[in-house]
Kinemage of the C-alpha trace (Angstrom):
@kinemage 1
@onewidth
@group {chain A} dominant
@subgroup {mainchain}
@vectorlist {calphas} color= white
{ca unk a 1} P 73.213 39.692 -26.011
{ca unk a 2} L 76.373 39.542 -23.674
{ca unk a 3} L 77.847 37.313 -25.962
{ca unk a 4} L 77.991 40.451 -28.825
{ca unk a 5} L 80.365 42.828 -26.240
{ca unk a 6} L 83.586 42.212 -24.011
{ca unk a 7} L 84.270 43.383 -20.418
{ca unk a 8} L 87.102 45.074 -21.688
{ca unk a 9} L 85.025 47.588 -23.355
{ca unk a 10} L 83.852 49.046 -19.405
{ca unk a 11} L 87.276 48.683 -17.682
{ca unk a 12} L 88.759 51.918 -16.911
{ca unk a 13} L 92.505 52.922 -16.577
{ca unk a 14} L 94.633 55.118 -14.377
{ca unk a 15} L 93.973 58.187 -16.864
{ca unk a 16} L 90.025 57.660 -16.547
{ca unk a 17} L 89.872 57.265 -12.597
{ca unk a 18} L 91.241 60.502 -12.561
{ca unk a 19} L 92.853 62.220 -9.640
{ca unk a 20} L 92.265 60.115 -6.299
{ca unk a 21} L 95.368 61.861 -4.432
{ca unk a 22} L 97.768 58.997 -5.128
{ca unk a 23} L 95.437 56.131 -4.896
{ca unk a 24} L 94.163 56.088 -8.683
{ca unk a 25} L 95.716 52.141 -9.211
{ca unk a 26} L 93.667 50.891 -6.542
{ca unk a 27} L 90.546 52.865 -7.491
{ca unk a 28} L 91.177 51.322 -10.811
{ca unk a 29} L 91.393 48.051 -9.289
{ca unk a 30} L 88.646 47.911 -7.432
{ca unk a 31} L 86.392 49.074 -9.792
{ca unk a 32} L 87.874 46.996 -12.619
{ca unk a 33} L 87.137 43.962 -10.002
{ca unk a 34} L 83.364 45.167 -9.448
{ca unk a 35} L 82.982 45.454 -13.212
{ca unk a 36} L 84.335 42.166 -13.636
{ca unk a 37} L 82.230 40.266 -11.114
{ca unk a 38} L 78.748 42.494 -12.335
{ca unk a 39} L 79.893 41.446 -15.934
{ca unk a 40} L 79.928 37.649 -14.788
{ca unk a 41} L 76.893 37.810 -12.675
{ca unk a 42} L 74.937 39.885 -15.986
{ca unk a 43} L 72.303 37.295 -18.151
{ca unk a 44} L 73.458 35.807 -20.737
{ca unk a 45} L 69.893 37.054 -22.695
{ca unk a 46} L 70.450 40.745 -21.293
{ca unk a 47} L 70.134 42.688 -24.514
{ca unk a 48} L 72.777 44.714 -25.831
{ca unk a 49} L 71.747 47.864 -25.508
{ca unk a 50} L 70.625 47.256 -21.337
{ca unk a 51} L 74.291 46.174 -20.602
{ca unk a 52} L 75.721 49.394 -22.780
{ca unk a 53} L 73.673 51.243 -20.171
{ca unk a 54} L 74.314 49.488 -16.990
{ca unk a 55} L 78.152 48.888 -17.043
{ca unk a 56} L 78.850 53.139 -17.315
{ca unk a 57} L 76.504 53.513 -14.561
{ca unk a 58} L 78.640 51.262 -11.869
{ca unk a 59} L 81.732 54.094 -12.405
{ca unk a 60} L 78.791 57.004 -12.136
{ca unk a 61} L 77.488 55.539 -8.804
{ca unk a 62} L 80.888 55.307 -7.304
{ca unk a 63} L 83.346 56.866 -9.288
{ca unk a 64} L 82.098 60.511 -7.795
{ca unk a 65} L 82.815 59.261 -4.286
{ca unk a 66} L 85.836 58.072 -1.452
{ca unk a 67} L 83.470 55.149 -1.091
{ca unk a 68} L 85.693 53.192 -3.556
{ca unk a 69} L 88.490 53.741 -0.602
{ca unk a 70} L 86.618 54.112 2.563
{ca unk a 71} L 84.496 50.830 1.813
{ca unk a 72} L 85.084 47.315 2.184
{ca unk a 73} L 85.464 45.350 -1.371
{ca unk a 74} L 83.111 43.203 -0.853
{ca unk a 75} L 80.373 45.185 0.459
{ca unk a 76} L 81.147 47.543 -2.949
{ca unk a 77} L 80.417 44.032 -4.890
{ca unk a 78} L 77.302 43.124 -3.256
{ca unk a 79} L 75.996 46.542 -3.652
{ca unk a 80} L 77.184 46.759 -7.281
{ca unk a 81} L 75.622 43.187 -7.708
{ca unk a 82} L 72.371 44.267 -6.019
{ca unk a 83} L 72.279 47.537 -7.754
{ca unk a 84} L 72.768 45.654 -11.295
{ca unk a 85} L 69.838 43.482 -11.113
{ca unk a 86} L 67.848 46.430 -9.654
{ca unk a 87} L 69.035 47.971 -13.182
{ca unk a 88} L 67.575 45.548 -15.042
{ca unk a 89} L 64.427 45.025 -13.325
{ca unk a 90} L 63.826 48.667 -14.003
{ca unk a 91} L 65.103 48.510 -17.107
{ca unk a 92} L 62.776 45.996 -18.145
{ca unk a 93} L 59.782 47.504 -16.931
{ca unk a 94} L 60.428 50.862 -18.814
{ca unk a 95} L 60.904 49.001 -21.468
{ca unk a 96} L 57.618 46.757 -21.345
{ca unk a 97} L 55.882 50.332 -20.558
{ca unk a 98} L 57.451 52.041 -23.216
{ca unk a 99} L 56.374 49.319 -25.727
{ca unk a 100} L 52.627 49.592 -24.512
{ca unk a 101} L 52.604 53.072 -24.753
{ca unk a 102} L 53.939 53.453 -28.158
{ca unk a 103} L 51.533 50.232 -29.166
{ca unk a 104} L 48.886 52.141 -28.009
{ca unk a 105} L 49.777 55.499 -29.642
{ca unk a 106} L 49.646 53.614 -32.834
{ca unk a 107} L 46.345 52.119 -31.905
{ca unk a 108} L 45.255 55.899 -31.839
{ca unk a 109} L 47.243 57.097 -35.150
{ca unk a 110} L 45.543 54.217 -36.697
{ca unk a 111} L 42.050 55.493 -35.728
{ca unk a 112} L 42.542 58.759 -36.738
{ca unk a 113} L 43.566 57.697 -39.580
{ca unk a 114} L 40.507 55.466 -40.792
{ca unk a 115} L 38.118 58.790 -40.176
């Protein structure tokens, strides 16, 4: 639950942008502002563990790129939005299939086991 964690876990600071040839405040800006509007925009029922793994991944996706300076802030925050809830679509699918899966697998162990 979003309530359980803080934004202020996922915001990053110059020394974690790294070296942007001068520009690492406003790399850390911007992607402190994406962060913070993804954070406001996530579920309030999102599980724990889904945002633990969806807030790291908005630095992956654009931390490794000059798209944090060559693009537009707003178009990073509708792709960062759009991307998020992308995230969790997926996320909850894998998790639905994973759950079927294993229920199934235990279907099976429970049949061998009765022979």
């Amino acid at each position: 639950m979003k309530d359980q964690l803080t934004v202020q876990d996922y915001l990053l600071n110059l020394s974690e942008v790294g070296d942007w040839d001068g520009e690492e405040e406003l790399v850390a800006d911007r992607i402190n502002t994406i962060i913070h509007v993804v954070w406001d925009a996530l579920p309030d029922e999102l599980a724990t563990a889904q945002i633990e793994q969806l807030m790291p991944q908005l630095w992956q996706q654009l931390g490794a790129d000059t798209v944090l300076l060559d693009v537009d802030e707003d178009e990073l925050i509708g792709w960062a939005l759009t991307f998020m809830r992308q995230q969790i679509e997926l996320g909850i699918d894998d998790a639905e299939q994973a759950a079927a899966a294993e229920s199934e697998s235990a279907d099976i162990d429970v049949d061998d086991e009765e022979e």
